[in-house]
C-alpha positions as MATLAB code, in Angstrom:
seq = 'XXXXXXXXXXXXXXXXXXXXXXXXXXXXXXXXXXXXXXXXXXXXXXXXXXXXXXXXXXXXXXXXXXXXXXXXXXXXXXXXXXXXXXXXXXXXXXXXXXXXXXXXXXXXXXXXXXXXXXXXXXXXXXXXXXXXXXXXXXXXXXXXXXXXXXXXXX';
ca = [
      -7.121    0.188  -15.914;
      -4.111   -0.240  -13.871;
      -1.082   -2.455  -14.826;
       1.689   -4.153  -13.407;
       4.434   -2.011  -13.285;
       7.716   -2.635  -15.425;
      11.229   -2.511  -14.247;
      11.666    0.239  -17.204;
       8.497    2.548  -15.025;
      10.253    1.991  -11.911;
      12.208    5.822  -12.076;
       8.622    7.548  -13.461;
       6.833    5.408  -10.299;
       9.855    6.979   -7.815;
       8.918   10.619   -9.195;
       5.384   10.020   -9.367;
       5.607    8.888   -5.370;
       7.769   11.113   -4.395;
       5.435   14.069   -5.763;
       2.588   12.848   -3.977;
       5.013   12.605   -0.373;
       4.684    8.602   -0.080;
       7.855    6.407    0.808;
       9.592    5.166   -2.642;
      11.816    2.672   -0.704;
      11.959   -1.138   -2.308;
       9.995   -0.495   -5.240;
      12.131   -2.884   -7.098;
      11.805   -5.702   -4.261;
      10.986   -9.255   -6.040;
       8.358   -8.954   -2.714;
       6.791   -5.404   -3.596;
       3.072   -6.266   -6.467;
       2.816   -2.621   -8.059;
       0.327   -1.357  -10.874;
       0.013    1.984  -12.680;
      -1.980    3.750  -14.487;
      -0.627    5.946  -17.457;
      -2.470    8.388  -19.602;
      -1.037   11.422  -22.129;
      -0.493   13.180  -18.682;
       1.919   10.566  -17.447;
       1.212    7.842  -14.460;
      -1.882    8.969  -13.354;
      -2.322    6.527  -10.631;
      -0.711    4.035   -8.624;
      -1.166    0.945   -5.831;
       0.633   -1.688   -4.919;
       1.154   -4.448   -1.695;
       3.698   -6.111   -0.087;
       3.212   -9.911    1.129;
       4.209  -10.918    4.352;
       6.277  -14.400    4.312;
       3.869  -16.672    5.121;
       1.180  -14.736    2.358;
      -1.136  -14.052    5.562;
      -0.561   -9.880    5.686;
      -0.327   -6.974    2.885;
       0.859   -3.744    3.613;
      -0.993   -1.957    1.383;
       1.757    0.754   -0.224;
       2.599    3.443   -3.510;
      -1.345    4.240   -3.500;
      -1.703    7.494   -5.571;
      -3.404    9.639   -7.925;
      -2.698   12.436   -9.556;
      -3.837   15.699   -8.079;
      -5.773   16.300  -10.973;
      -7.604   13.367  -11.333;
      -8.454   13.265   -7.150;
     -11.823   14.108   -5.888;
     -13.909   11.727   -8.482;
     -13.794    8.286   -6.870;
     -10.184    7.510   -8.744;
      -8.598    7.346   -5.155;
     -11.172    4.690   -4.292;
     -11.068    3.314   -6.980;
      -7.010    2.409   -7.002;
      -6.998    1.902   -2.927;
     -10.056   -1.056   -3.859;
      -7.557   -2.364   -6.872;
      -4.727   -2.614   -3.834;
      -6.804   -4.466   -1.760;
      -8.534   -6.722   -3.704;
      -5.271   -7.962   -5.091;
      -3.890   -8.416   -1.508;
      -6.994  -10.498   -1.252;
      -6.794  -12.678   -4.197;
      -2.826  -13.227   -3.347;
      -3.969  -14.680    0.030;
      -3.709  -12.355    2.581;
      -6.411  -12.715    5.338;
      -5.290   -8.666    6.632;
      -4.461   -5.467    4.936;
      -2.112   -2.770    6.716;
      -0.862    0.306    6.099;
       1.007    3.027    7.484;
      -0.730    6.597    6.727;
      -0.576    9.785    9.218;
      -2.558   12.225    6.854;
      -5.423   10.040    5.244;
      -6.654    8.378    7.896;
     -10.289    9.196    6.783;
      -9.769    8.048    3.227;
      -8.698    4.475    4.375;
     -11.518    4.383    6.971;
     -14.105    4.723    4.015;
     -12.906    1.843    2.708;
     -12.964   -0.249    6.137;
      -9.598   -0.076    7.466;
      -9.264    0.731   11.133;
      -6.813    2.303   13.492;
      -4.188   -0.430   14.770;
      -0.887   -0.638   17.524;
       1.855   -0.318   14.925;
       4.119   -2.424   16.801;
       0.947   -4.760   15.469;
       1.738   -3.435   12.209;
       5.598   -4.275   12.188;
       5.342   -7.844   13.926;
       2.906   -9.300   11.444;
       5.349   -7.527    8.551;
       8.893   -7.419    9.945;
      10.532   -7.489    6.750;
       8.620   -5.677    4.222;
      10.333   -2.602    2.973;
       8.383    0.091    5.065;
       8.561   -1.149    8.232;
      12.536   -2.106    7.486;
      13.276    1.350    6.687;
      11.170    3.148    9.141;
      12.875    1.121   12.280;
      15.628    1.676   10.643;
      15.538    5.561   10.394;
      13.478    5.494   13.899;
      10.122    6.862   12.064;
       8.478    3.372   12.947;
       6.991    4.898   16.623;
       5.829    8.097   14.622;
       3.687    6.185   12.162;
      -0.219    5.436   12.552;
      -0.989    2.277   11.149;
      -4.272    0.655   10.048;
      -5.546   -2.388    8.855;
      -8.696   -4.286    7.347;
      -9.498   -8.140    7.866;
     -10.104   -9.086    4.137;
     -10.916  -13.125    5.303;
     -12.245  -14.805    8.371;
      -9.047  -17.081    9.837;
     -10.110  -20.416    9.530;
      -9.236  -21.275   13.326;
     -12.011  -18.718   14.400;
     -14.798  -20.228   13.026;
];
């Protein structure tokens, strides 16, 4: 069972991240939802969204397990957790940035998409901020999900 993370797990999250190559930037942002997972081996897992300002996008962020623990449906299982709080916070679309793990997102729906897509419907959450910033954003792939029909389609 994952839960919410704890500004006293914030420097175990930033290792934990960092180990497993995924961006640790703004994990202390009042916009950032994280959970973890902790067993005797440490955090075992991780996921977590970021809200757009109007509550209508999540970028989907700080999903990880351990490498021990991969390969039995745990990745899944925590990527799911991600999205299905995005959903119940209101967002109608999930996004994410991922260059490696394409394939693992698309089992769970999510689809290629522009990133400049990406970065207008979340300029200010803490990825895309940093990555313009650095000039990573045009190296990224992004992808997203529709988690809710949009009321003026139907």
């Amino acid at each position: 069972m994952l839960e919410l993370l704890r500004p006293r797990d914030v420097p175990d999250l930033t290792e934990f991240l960092r180990q497993a190559d995924l961006t640790v930037a703004g994990l202390d942002a009042p916009t950032v939802r994280l959970w973890l997972r902790r067993d005797e081996g440490g955090i075992a897992a991780s996921a977590g969204f970021e809200l757009s300002a109007d509550g209508r996008h999540a970028l989907i962020r700080s999903t990880a397990v351990r490498p021990d623990l991969r390969g039995g449906g745990a990745g899944l299982a925590v990527a799911a957790f991600a999205v299905d709080r995005a959903r119940e916070a209101g967002a109608r679309t999930a996004w994410l940035f991922s260059r490696r793990s394409g394939p693992f997102w698309q089992r769970l729906g999510f689809t290629r998409a522009e990133t400049s897509s990406l970065a207008a419907a979340l300029p200010d959450a803490q990825q895309v901020r940093l990555f313009a910033r650095t000039g990573q954003l045009g190296r990224e792939i992004a992808w997203n999900l529709p988690l809710r029909d949009d009321p003026g389609q139907t």
